[in-house]
C-alpha positions as CSV (number, residue, x, y, z in Angstrom):
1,X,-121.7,-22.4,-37.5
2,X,-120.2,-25.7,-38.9
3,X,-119.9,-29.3,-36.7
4,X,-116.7,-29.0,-36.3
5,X,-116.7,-25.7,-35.2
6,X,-119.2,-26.2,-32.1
7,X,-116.8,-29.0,-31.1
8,X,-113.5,-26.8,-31.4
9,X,-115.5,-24.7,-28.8
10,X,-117.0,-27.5,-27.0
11,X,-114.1,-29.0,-26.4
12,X,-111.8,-25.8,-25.5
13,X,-114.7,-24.6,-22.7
14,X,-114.7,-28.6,-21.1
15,X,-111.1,-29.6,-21.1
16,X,-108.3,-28.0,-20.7
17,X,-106.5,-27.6,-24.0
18,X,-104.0,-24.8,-22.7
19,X,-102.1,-27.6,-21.1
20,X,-102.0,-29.9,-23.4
21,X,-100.5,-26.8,-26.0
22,X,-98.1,-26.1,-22.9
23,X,-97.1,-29.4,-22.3
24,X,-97.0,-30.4,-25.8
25,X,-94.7,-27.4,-26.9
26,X,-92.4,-28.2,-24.2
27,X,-91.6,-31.6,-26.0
28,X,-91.1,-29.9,-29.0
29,X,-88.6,-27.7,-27.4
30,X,-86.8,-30.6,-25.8
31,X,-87.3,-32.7,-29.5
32,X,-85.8,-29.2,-31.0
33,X,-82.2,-29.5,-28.8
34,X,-81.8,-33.4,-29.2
35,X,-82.4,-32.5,-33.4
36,X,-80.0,-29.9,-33.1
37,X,-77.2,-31.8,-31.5
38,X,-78.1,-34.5,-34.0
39,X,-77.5,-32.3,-36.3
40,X,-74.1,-31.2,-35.3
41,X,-73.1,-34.8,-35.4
42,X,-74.3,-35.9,-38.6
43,X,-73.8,-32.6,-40.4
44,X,-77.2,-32.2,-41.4
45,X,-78.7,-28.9,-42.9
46,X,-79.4,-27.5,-39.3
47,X,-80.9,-24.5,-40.6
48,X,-84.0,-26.6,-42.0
49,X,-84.3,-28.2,-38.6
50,X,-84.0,-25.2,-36.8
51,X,-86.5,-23.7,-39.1
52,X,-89.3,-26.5,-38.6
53,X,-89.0,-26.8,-35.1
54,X,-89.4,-23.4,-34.2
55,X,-92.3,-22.8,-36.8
56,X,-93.9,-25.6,-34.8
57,X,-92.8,-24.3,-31.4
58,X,-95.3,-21.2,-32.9
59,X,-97.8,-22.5,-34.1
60,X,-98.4,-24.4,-31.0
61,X,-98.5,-21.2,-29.1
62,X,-101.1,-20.2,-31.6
63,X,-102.6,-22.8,-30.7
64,X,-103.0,-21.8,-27.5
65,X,-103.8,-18.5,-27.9
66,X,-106.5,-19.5,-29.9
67,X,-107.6,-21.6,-27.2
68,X,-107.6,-19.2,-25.0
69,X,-109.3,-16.7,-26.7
70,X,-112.1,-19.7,-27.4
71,X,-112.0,-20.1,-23.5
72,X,-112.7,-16.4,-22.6
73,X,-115.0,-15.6,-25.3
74,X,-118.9,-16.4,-25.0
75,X,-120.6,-18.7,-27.1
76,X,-122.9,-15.9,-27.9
77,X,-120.4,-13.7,-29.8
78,X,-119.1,-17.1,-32.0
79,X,-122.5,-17.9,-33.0
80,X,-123.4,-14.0,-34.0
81,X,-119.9,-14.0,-36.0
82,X,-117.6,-16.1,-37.9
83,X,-115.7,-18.5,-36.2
84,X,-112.5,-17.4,-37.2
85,X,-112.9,-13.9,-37.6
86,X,-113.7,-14.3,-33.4
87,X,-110.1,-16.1,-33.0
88,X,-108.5,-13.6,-35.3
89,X,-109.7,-10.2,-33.7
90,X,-106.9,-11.6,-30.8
91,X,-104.1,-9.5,-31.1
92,X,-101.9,-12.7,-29.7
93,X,-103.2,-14.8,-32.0
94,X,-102.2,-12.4,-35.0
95,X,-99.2,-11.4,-34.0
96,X,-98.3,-14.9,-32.9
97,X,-99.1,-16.0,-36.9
98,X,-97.3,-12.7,-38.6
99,X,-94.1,-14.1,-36.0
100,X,-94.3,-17.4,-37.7
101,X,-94.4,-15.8,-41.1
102,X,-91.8,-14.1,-40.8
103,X,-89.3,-16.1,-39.3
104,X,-90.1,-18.3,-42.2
105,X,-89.0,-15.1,-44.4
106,X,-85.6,-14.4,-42.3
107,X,-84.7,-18.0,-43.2
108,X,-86.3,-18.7,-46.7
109,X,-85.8,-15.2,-48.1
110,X,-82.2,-15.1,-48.2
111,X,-81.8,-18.5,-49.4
112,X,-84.2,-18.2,-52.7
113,X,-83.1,-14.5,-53.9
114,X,-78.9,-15.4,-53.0
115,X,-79.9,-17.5,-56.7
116,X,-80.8,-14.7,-58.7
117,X,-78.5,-11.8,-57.1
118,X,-75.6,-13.4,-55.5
119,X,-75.7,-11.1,-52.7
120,X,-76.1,-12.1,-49.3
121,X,-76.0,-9.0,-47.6
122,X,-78.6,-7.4,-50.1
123,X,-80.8,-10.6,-49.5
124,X,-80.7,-10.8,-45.6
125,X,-81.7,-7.1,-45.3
126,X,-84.5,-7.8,-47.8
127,X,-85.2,-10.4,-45.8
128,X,-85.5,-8.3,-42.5
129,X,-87.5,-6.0,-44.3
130,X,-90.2,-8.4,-45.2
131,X,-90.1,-9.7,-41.9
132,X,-90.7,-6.1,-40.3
133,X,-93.4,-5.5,-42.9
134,X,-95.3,-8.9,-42.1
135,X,-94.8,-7.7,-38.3
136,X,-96.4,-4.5,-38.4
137,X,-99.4,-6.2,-40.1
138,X,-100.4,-8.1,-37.1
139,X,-102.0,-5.4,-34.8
140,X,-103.6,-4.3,-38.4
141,X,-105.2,-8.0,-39.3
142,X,-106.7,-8.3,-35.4
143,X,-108.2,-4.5,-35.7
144,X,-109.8,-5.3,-39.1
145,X,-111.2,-8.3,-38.0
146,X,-112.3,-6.5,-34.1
147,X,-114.3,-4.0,-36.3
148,X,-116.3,-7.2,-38.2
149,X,-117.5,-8.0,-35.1
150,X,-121.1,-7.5,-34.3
């Protein structure tokens, strides 16, 4: 296992990270609505702010899912397997990182294929479609990854 590994754990079974992921993604929420009204004031591309904040809004709860999977887990089982194939066999964790994916493909999808089709409709459906797709794959990713482990 690498350095930086023993002290992702070391630190996640000493302090309490959860509450600093908690506390953190709280601000971010907060940071999220003063943006937004900014946003309607300025007449900013709102959906790119939207889009950031609530791709970091996730990946702070992965965050602390991942935390809490190191928190629950022994250090027996990480040093027997790979580090992140441990944090991975979490369903949260997986389905937390497909959510972020596709969010990012509801909002990005449409935008990039409207170019080449000039359908909007067409586009947000693909877009949906991805999204469900990427979905479905996080129960998948976390059972692959539970069956690596020895």
């Amino acid at each position: 296992m690498k350095n930086f590994e023993k002290k992702i754990i070391e630190v996640c079974k000493e302090k309490d990270v959860r509450k600093f992921f908690v506390r953190m993604m709280i601000i971010w929420a907060i940071a999220a609505i003063l943006l937004i009204m900014l946003a309607l004031i300025f007449r900013i591309w709102m959906s790119i702010i939207y889009l950031v904040l609530v791709i970091l809004l996730f990946v702070g709860s992965v965050l602390e899912k991942a935390a809490q999977k190191i928190e629950l887990t022994d250090e027996k089982v990480f040093y027997r397997n790979n580090f992140w194939s441990v944090i991975l066999s979490d369903k949260d964790v997986c389905n937390q990182i497909c959510f972020v994916l596709a969010l990012a493909f509801i909002n990005i999808f449409p935008r990039v294929w409207y170019i080449t089709t000039g359908s909007s409709l067409i586009d947000i459906l693909l877009g949906f479609g991805v999204a469900c797709a990427i979905l479905c794959l996080g129960n998948q990713i976390a059972k692959f990854f539970k069956n690596r482990l020895k």
